[in-house]
Structure formats: C-alpha cells, structure tokens
C-alpha positions in Angstrom: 31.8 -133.6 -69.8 35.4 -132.7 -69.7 38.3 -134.5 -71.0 40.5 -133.0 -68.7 41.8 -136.8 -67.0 39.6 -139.4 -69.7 43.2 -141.5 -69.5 42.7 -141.3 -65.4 39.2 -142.1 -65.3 39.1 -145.1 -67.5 42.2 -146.6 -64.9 40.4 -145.9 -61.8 37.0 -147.5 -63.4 38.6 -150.4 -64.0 41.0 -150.4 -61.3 37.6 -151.0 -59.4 35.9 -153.3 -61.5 38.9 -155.4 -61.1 39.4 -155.3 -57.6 35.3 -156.0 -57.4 35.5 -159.6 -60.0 38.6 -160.7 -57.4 36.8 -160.3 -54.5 33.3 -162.6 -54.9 32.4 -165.0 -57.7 29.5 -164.3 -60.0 27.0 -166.0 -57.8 28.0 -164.0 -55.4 27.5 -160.6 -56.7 24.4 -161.9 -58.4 23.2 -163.1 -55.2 24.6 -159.8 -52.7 23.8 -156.8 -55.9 20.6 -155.3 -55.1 18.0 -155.7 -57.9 18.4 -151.9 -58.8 21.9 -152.4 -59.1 20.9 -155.9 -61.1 18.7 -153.7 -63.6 21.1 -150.9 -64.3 24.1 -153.6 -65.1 21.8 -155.0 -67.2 20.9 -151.8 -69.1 24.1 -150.3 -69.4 27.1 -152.9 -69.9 26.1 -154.2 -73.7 26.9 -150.3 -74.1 30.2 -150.2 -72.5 31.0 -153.5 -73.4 30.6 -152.5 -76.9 32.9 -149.1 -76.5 35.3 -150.9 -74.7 35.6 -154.2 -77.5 35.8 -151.1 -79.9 38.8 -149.9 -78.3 40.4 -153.1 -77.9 39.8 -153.8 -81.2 41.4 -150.7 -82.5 44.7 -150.7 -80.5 44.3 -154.6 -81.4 44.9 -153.3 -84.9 47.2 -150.6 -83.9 49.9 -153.3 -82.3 49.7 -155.6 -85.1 51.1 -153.1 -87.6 54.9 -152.7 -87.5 56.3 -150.0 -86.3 57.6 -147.3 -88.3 60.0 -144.5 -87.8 58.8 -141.3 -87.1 57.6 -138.4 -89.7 60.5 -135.8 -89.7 60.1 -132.4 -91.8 63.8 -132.0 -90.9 66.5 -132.0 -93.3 69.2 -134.4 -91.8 72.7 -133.1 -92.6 75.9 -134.9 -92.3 78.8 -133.7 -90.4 81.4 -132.5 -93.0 85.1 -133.3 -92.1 
C-alpha cells in the first residue's frame, strides 16, 4: 500500500466516521447496519481501535514533554562592531 497521502486518508476516514456518530444514535445504526456490516465492525474495530489508542497514546506522550529548541549543527556567530 502506498504512503503517498497516509496524513489524507486518516482525515477523510474520520472525517466520515464523525459525520456518521452525528447523524443517528447507536441504536440507530445498530438497528439500520446490515448484519454483514454488523459482523465486519465487530471483527475489525478492536484492531483499529487498538492502532488508533496507540497513536493517541504516543502524541499523548509527545505533548506532555516540553518543548525544546531545535538541533542546530550551525556555528552561531556574533556580529562584530
């Protein structure tokens, strides 16, 4: 698979997943999913939901730290006057 637009994907899945929880209630997709549709959720999401904690996680981690300034191999030299 490429990973030409991962960044893009990933906003348009859940640009959609979004848009799907605001429009019904869980009884209601429960109740209008299909029970293929039903089946595959239920084999698939503890997968991505795992993934997608993990990433959460990690910029969780990511944020927390401080920031720091950033690694220069350049030699910063005064003006002279």
């Amino acid at each position: 698979m490429a990973h030409d637009d991962v960044g893009g994907r990933l906003i348009e899945a859940l640009t959609q997943l979004d848009e799907l929880s605001g429009t019904m209630t869980v009884d209601e997709a429960i109740s209008e999913l299909d029970e293929a549709t039903l089946q595959v959720f239920w084999r698939d999401w503890p997968n991505i939901n795992a993934w997608a904690a993990a990433i959460w996680r990690r910029l969780n981690e990511d944020l927390a730290r401080p920031a720091s300034p950033p690694a220069s191999d350049l030699d910063e030299v005064g003006g002279s006057g």
